[in-house]
ROMI-265289 format. One record per residue (C-alpha): residue number from 0; x, y, z; chain; residue in one letter. Coordinates in Angstrom, 3 decimals, decimal comma. Layout:
// residues N
+------+----------+----------+----------+-------+------+
! doke !        x !        y !        z ! kolnu ! zafi !
+------+----------+----------+----------+-------+------+
!  NUM !        X !        Y !        Z !     A !    A !
...
+------+----------+----------+----------+-------+------+
END
This chain:
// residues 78
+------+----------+----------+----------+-------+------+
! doke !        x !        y !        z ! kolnu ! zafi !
+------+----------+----------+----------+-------+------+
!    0 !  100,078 !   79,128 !  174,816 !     A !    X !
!    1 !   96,931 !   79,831 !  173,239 !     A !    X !
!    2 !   96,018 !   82,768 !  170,643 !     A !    X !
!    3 !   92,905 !   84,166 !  170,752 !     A !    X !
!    4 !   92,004 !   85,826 !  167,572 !     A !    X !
!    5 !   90,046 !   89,074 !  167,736 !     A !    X !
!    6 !   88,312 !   88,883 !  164,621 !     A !    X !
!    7 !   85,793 !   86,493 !  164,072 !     A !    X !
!    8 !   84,434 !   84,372 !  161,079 !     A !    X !
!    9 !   80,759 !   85,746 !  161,728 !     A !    X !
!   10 !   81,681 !   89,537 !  161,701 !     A !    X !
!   11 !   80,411 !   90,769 !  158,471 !     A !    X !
!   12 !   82,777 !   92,271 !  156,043 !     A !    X !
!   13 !   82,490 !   95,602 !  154,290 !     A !    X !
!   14 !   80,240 !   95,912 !  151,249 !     A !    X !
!   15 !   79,250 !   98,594 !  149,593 !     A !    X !
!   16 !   75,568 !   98,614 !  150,249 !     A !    X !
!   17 !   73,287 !  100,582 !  147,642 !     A !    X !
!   18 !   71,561 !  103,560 !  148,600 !     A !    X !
!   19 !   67,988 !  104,009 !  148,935 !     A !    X !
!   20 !   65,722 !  106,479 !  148,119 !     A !    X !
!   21 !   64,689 !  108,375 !  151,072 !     A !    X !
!   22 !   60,319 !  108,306 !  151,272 !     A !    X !
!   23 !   60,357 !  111,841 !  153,093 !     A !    X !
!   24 !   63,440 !  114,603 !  152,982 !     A !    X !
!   25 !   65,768 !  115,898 !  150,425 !     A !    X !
!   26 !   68,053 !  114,683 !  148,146 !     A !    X !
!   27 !   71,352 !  116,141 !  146,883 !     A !    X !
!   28 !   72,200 !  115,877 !  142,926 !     A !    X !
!   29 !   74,678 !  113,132 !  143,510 !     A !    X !
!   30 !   72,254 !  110,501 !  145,253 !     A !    X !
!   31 !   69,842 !  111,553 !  142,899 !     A !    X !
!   32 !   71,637 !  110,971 !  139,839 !     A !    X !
!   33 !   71,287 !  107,479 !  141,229 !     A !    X !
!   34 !   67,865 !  107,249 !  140,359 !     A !    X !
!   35 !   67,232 !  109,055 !  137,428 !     A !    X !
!   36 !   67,754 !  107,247 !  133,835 !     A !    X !
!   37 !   70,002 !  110,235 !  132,456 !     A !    X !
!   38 !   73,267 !  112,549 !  133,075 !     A !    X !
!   39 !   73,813 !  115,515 !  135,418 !     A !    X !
!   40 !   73,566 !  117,863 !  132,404 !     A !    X !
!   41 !   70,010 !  116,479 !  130,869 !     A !    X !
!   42 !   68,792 !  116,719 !  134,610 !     A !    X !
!   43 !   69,897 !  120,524 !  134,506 !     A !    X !
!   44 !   67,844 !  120,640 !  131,059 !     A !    X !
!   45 !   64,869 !  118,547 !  132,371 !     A !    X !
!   46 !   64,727 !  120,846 !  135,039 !     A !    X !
!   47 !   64,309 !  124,328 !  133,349 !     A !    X !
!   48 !   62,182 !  122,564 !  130,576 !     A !    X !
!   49 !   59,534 !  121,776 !  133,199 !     A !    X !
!   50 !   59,935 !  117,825 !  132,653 !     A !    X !
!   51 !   61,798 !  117,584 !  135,856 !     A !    X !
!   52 !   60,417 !  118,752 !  139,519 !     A !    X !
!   53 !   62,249 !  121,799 !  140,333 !     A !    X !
!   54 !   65,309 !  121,714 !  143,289 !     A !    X !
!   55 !   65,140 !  124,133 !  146,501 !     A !    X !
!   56 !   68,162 !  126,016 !  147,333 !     A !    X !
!   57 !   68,782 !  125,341 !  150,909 !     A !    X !
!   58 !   71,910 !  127,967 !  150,871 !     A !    X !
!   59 !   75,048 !  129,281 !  148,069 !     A !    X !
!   60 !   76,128 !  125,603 !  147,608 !     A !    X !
!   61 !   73,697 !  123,442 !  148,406 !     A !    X !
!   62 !   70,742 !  122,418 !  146,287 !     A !    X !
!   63 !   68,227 !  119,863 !  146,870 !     A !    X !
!   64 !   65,158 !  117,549 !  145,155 !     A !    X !
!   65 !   62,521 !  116,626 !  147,594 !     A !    X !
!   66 !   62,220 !  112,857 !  147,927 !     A !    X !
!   67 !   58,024 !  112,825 !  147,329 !     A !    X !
!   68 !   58,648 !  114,567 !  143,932 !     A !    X !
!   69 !   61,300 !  112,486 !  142,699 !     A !    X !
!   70 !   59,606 !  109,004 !  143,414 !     A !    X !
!   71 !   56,139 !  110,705 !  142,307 !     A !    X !
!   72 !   58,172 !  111,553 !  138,844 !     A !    X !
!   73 !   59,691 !  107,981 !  138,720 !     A !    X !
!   74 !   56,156 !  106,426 !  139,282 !     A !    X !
!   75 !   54,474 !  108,359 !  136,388 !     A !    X !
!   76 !   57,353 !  107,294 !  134,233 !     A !    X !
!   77 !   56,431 !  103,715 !  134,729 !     A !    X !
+------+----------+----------+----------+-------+------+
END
């Protein structure tokens, strides 16, 4: 009798890939916090400072960054 195994050596196995930051769109405080060299709670202060672009509210509980002004921000920290 022969087995036939249904997995096979070549199928890849599950990693964790890293995200990427999105050229176009929004992105939600937990991808972006990702990106950014500091905590949820200096992003907040970053943010009404002026030293941070500013989120859009989409709705009550959802809040966004778009994607153009967070790599723009990265780039002129470089």
């Amino acid at each position: 009798m022969q087995v036939i195994s249904t997995i096979s050596p070549a199928q890849p196995t599950h990693q964790a890939e890293r995200p990427a930051l999105p050229e176009t769109g929004f992105v939600r405080q937990k991808l972006l916090l990702r990106f950014i060299p500091f905590s949820k709670s200096t992003l907040w202060r970053r943010v009404n400072a002026g030293g941070f672009p500013a989120p859009i509210r989409l709705s009550r509980g959802i809040t966004v960054w778009r994607a153009e002004d967070v790599r723009r921000w990265i780039a002129e920290q470089n």
